[in-house]
Each structure stands twice: as C-alpha cells, then as structure tokens.
C-alpha positions as CSV (number, residue, x, y, z in Angstrom):
1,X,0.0,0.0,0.0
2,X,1.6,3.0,-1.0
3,X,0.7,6.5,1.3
4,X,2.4,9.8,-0.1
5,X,2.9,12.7,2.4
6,X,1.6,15.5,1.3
7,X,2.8,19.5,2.7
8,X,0.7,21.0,4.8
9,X,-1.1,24.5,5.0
10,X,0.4,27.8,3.2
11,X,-1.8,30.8,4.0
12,X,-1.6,29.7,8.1
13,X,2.0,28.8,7.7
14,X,2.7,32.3,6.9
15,X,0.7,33.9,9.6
16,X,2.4,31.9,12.1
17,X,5.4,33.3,10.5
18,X,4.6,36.7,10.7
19,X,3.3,37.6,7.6
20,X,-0.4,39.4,8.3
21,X,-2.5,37.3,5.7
22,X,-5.8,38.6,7.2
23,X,-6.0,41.7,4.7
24,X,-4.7,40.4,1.9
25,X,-7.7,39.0,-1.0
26,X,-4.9,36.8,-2.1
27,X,-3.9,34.9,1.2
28,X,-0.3,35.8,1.3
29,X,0.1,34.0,-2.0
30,X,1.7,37.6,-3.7
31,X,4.7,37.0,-1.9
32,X,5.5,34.7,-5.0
33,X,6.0,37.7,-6.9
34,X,6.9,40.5,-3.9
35,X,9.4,38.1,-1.9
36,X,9.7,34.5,-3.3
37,X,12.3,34.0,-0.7
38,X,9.7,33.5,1.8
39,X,7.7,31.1,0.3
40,X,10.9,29.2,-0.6
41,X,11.1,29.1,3.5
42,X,7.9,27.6,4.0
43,X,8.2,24.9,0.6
44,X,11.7,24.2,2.4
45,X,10.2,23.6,5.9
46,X,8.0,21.3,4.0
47,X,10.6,19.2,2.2
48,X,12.8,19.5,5.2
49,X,10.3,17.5,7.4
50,X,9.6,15.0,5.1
51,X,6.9,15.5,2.1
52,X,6.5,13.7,-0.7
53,X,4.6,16.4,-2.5
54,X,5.5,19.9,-2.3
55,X,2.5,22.4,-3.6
56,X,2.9,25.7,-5.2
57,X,2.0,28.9,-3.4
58,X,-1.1,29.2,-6.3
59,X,-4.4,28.8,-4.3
60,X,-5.4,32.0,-4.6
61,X,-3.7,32.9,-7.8
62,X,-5.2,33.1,-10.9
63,X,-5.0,35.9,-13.8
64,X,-7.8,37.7,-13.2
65,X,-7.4,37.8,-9.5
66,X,-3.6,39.2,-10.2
67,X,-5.1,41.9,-12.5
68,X,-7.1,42.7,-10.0
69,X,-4.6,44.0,-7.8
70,X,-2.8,46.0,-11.0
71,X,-0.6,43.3,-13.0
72,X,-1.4,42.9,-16.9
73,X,-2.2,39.8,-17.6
74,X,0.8,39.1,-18.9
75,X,2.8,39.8,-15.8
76,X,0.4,37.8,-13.9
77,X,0.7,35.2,-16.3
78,X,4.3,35.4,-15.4
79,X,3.5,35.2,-11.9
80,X,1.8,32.2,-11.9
81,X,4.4,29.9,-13.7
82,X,7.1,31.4,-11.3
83,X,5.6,30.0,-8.7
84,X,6.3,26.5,-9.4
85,X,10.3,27.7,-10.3
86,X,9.6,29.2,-6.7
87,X,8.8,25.7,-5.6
88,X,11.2,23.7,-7.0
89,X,13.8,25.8,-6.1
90,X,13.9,24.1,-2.7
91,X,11.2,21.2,-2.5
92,X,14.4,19.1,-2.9
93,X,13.5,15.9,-4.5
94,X,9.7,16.0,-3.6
95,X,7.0,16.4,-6.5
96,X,5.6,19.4,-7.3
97,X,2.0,19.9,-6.7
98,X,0.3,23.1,-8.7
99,X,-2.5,24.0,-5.7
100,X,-5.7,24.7,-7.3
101,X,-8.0,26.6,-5.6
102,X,-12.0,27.2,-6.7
103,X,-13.7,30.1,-8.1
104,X,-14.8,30.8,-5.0
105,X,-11.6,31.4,-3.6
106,X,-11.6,34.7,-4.9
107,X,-14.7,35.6,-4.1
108,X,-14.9,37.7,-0.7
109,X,-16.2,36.3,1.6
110,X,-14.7,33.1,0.6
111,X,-17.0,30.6,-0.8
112,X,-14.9,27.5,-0.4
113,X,-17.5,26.0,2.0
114,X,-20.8,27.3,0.6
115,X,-20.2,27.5,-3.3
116,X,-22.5,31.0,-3.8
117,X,-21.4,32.1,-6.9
118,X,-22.5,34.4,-8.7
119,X,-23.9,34.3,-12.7
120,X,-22.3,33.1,-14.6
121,X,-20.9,30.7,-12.3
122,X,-23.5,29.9,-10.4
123,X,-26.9,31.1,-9.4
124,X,-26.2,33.4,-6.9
125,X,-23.7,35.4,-4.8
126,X,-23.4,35.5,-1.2
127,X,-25.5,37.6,0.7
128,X,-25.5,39.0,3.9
129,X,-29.0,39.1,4.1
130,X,-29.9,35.6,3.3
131,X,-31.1,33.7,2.3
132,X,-28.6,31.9,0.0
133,X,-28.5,28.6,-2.2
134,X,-26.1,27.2,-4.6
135,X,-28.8,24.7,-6.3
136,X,-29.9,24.6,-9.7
137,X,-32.2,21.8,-11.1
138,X,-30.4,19.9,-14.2
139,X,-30.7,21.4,-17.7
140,X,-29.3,24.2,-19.6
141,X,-28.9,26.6,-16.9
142,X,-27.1,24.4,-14.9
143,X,-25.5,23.0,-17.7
144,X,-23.9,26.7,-18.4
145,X,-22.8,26.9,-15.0
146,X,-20.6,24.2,-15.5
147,X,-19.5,25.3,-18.8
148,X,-18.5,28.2,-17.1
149,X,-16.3,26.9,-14.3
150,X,-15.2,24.8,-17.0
151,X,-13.3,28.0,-18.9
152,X,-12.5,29.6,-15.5
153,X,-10.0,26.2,-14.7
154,X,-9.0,25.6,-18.5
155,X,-7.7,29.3,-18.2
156,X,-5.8,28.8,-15.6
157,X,-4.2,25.5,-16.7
158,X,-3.5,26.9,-20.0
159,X,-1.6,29.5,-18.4
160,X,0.7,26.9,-16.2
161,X,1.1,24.1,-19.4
162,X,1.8,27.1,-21.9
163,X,5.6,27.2,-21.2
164,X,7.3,23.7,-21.8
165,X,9.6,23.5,-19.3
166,X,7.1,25.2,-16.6
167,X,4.8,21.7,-17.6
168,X,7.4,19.4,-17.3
169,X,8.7,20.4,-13.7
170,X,4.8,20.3,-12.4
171,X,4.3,16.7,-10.6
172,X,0.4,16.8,-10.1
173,X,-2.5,19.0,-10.1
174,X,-4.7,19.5,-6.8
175,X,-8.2,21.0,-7.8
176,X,-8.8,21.8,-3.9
177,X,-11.9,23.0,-1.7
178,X,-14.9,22.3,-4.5
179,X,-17.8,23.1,-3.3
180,X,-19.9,22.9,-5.7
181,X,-20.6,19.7,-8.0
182,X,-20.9,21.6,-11.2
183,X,-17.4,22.9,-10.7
184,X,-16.6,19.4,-10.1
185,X,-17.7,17.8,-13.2
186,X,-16.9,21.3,-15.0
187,X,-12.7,20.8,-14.0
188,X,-13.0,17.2,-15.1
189,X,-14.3,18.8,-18.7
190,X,-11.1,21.4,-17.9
191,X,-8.5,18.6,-18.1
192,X,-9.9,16.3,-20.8
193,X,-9.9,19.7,-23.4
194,X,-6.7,20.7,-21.6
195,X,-5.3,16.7,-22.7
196,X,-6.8,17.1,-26.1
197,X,-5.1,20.1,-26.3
198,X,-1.4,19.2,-25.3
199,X,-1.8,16.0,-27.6
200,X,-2.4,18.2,-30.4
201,X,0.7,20.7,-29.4
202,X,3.3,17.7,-28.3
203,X,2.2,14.6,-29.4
204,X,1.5,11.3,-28.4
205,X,4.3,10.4,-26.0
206,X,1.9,11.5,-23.3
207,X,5.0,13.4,-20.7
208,X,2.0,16.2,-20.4
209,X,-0.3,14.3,-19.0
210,X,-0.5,15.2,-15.6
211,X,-2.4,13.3,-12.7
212,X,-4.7,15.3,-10.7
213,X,-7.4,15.1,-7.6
214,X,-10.4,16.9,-6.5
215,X,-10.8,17.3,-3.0
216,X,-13.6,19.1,-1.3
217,X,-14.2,20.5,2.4
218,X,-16.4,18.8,4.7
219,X,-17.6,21.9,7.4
220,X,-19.5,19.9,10.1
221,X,-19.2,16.8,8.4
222,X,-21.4,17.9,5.1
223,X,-20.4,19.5,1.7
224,X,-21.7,22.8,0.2
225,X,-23.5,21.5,-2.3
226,X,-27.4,21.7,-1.4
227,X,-30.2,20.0,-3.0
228,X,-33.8,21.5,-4.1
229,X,-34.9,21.7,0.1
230,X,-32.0,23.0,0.8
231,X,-30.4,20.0,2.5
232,X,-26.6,18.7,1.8
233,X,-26.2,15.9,-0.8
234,X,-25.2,13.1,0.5
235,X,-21.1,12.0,-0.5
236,X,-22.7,9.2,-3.1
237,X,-23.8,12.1,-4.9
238,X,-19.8,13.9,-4.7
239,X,-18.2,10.9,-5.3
240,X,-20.4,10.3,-8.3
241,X,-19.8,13.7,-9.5
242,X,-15.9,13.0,-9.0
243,X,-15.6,9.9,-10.1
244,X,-19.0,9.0,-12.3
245,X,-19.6,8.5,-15.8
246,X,-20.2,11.8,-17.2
247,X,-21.8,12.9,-20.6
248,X,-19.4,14.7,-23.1
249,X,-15.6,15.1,-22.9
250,X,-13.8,14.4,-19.3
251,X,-11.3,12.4,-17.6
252,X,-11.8,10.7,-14.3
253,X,-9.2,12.3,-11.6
254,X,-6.7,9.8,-10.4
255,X,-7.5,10.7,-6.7
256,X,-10.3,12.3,-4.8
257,X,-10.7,13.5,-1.3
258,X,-11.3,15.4,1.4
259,X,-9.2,18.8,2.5
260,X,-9.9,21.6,5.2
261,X,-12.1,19.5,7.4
262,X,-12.0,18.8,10.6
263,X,-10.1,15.8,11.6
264,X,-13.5,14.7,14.1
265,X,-15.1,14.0,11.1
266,X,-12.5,12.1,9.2
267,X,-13.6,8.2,9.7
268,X,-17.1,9.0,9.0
269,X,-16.5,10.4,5.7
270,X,-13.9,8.1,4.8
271,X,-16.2,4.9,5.1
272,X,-18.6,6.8,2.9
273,X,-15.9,7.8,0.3
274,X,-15.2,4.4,0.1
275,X,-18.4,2.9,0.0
276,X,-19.7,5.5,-2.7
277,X,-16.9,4.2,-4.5
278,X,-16.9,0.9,-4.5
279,X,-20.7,1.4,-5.9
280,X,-19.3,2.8,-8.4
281,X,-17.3,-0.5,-9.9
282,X,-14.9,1.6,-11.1
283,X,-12.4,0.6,-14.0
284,X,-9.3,2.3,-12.0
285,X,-8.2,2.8,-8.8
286,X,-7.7,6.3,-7.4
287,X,-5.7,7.5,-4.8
288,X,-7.7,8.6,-1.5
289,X,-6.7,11.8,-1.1
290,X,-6.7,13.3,2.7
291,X,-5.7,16.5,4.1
292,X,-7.7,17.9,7.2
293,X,-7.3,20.9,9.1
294,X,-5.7,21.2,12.0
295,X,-8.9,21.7,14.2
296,X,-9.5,24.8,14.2
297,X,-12.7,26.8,13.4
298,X,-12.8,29.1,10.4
299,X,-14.6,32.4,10.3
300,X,-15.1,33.0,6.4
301,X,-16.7,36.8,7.6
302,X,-14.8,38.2,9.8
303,X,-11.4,36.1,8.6
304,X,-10.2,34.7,11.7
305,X,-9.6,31.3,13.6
306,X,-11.0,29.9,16.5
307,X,-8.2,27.0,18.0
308,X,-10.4,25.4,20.5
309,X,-10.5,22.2,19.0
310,X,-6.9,22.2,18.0
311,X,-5.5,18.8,18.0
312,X,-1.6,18.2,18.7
313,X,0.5,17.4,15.6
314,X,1.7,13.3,16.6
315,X,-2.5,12.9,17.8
316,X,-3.3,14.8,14.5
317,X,-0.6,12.4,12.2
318,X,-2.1,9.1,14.0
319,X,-5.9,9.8,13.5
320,X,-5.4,10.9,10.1
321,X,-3.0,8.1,8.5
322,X,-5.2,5.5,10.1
323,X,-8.3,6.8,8.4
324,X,-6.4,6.4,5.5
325,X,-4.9,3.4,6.1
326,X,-7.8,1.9,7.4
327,X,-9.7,2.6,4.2
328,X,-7.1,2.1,1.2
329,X,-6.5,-1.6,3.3
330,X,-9.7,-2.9,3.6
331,X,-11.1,-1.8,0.3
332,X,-9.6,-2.7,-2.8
333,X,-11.2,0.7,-4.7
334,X,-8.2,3.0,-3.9
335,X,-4.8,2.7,-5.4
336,X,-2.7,3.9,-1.9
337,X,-3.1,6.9,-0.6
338,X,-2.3,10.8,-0.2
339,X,-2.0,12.3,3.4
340,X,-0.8,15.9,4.4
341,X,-2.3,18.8,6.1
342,X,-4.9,21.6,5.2
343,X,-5.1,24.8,7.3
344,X,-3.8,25.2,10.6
345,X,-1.3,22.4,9.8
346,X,2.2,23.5,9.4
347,X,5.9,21.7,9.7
348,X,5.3,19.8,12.7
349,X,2.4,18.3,11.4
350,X,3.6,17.3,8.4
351,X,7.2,16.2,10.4
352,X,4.5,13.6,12.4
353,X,2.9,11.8,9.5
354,X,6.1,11.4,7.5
355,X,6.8,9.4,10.9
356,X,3.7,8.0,11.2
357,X,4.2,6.5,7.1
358,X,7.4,5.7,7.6
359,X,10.9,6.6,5.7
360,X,10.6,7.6,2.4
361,X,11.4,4.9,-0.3
C-alpha cells in the first residue's frame, strides 16, 4: 500500500510566520511575486520534514485575480508559472503539486464552504441578508454553470502548461476545496480539453499528462452543495460527480478526497468515500486523497480562527493516517493513498505523518 505525504497549510503557515494574511484578497500568496524568498522558506520547511509532494504557493492565484490587484495579464501570467520555479527551487527531491483553488476562492467572503457564486458561475452570490442557495435543477442553466467553471479552470491551466519547461517540472495538479458539484464535473471537462489540447501541441508520447485530484471541504461533516430543500447531498452524490460516468468530454481524476475539514469527522467520511466508490465498480483505482485541518474553526466573515478544538500534531498524524490506512486496506477501490495537512497544519504536522508513514522509499 503505497501512502504519499503531502505539505501542509500555506496561507496559516505564513501567519504563524509573521506575515499578516488577514488583509490580503490573495492569502499571502503575492509574496511569490513581492518576496519569493519567503515562500521558498515555508516549501523548504516542508521538504525538510519529510513530504513527498511539495505544492505551489497558487491557491489563490489566478490571472484575473492578479489583474485585480494591477498586474497585466501578462505579468500575472508570469506570476503564476514562477511559482512552481519558486517551488522547485527548494522542494528538494519532492514532486511538485500546482495547488488549485476554486472560483470561490476569490470571491470575498470566501466561498470555499458554501459554493454562492454568482452568474455566470452559479446562481447566486453571497448575501448577507440571506437567504442563499447554490442549487440549480439539471438542464441548460445548470448546464452553463458548468460550462462556465469549465473556462474559468481551462484558463488557468493553459496558463501553467503554456511554457514547456514550466509543464514538465509540475508533478500533479490538486483541484482543492470544490464546493460545488458543477465545478466538479466542469474541471473534469477542464482537463480532458486541456489533454486534447497538449496532444495536439506535443504529441502522443503523453509526458503532459498530468495526474490530478479533486478534493472538497467537509464543514460539520457535510459538503456545500445543497439539493432542491436546501439539505446537503449526500457523498454518493460527490463521489459520483468525481468519479462517475459523465456525458461529453472528461477524464476521471486519479485521486479524490477530502481537504480543510476537521479531523472529528474524518472516519465517517472516509467509510462513505469508500463505500460510494466501490458502488461505483470503477475501472481504476484512485488515490484517497486526505488533508484535514488542524482543528480549528474558520470564520469566512470576519477572517479569523477559532483553536479550541486544536488537536496536537503526533495525535493529529495518528488519526489521520489510520483513516487512510484503514480505508485504502480494507477496500480494494483505492490505489494507496495521499495524506498531508490543510489549514492550521504547518511543519510539525507534516514532520509527524512522515513518521507515522514511515521513511521515504
């Protein structure tokens, strides 16, 4: 059974370093461009205690979110791409991940959890006032949704896999935090015309082709997508999403998950991951993808954490690679596993589950 260590949280990693993240719409994640030397510190803490997988300083980042701050898009084109240089400048021998945030990571307040987006994205924006829903019944409004998202993700790949040697250093892709299941299906779409793409620019030896996951945050144990009452989908309707047959052009991921959730509701989840899948009868065998937070409370509002339930790094390691293990073990859907840390996770964290997993091989 093969378990990869993944990094652990960027945005909290450099509040707990000094940087004030709080104001900033992009999370910190402009120090790739205003001091890269910084974020080389925290992708070296990483590789230092032990990851596997190393991810760019990109969560945020995106064009349009760069030239909203006053870069041209071709200097925040140029921004993006440097950050995986940035990254493999010290992740040592550790794969590169390119961190892929959702569009409602650049929405304020963040819609990581909830998924309000607004047209064309989705059917509307967050609202102070209430109340809010992210559902849409199936058809073409729906159906334009997802073609949306769709672009929004095919941009930002484009951007990364449009210089050569910025492809080829780029290990996998992490498609992190989805909340919604049209953005789901629509980055699936993303990759397959991104594939079709590449194939047609370098050919059929297939070095492009990248593996990716799509994880999504579990606050309270639930997902953001709602249904027509306004209740949360169960996970046989995520996984289906991630991993299901779906009409037109797209690619199944080659892992799928959970991120940012609290590690109380870990095993739970897990079993139904797993179950989901196996109902599935899928034809290959994804990774299980796992990165909680550290157990602390998120305020999306006000931008601020609560540490109550913090849980100490070796407990935090333990519980989370024995979900994992527990799962990828006794099931024969998953192909090993991926474990790291979310937010409030940081060096020592990710220094307890590389000891947890074991020495590298």
């Amino acid at each position: 059974m093969s378990i990869l260590v993944l990094d652990g949280g960027m945005g909290t990693t450099l509040e707990a370093l000094g940087i004030d993240v709080s104001t900033s719409p992009l999370w910190g994640c402009e120090l790739v461009h205003t001091d890269p030397d910084f974020i080389k510190r925290v992708h070296s803490g990483y590789a230092t205690a032990g990851a596997d997988l190393i991810s760019t300083a990109t969560y945020q980042l995106s064009v349009p979110a760069l030239v909203g701050i006053g870069h041209s898009e071709d200097a925040a084109a140029s921004i993006l791409r440097k950050a995986v240089a940035v990254a493999g400048a010290s992740a040592g021998d550790a794969q590169l991940v390119v961190s892929l945030g959702p569009f409602g990571a650049h929405l304020f307040p963040g819609q990581e959890y909830t998924g309000f987006y607004p047209p064309p994205y989705g059917p509307q924006g967050y609202s102070a006032d209430g109340p809010s829903t992210n559902y849409t019944a199936p058809g073409p409004v729906l159906d334009g949704y997802e073609a949306a998202l769709a672009a929004y993700h095919l941009d930002r790949l484009r951007t990364y896999a449009s210089d050569e040697a910025t492809w080829k250093a780029v290990g996998w892709l992490a498609f992190e935090t989805v909340p919604v299941l049209s953005e789901v299906r629509g980055i699936r779409r993303a990759v397959a015309q991104l594939y079709t793409e590449l194939s047609a620019r370098w050919g059929e030896a297939e070095w492009w082709r990248k593996p990716f996951w799509i994880t999504s945050a579990f606050p309270d144990g639930k997902h953001g997508q709602l249904d027509a009452a306004g209740e949360h989908v169960p996970v046989s309707e995520v996984i289906g999403a991630m991993l299901g047959p779906i009409s037109g052009n797209a690619v199944v991921p080659n892992g799928v998950g959970m991120n940012c959730t609290n590690p109380s509701f870990l095993a739970g989840l897990a079993a139904q991951f797993t179950d989901a899948a196996a109902a599935l009868k899928l034809e290959t065998e994804p990774r299980f993808v796992l990165y909680p937070d550290g157990g602390s409370v998120y305020d999306v509002v006000h931008r601020c954490w609560s540490d109550a339930a913090r849980v100490p790094p070796a407990d935090w390691a333990e519980q989370t690679v024995a979900v994992a293990r527990g799962v990828v073990t006794d099931s024969p859907v998953w192909g090993g596993a991926i474990v790291g840390g979310c937010c409030k996770s940081s060096f020592d964290e990710v220094s307890a589950l590389r000891a947890v997993v074991g020495e590298r091989k």
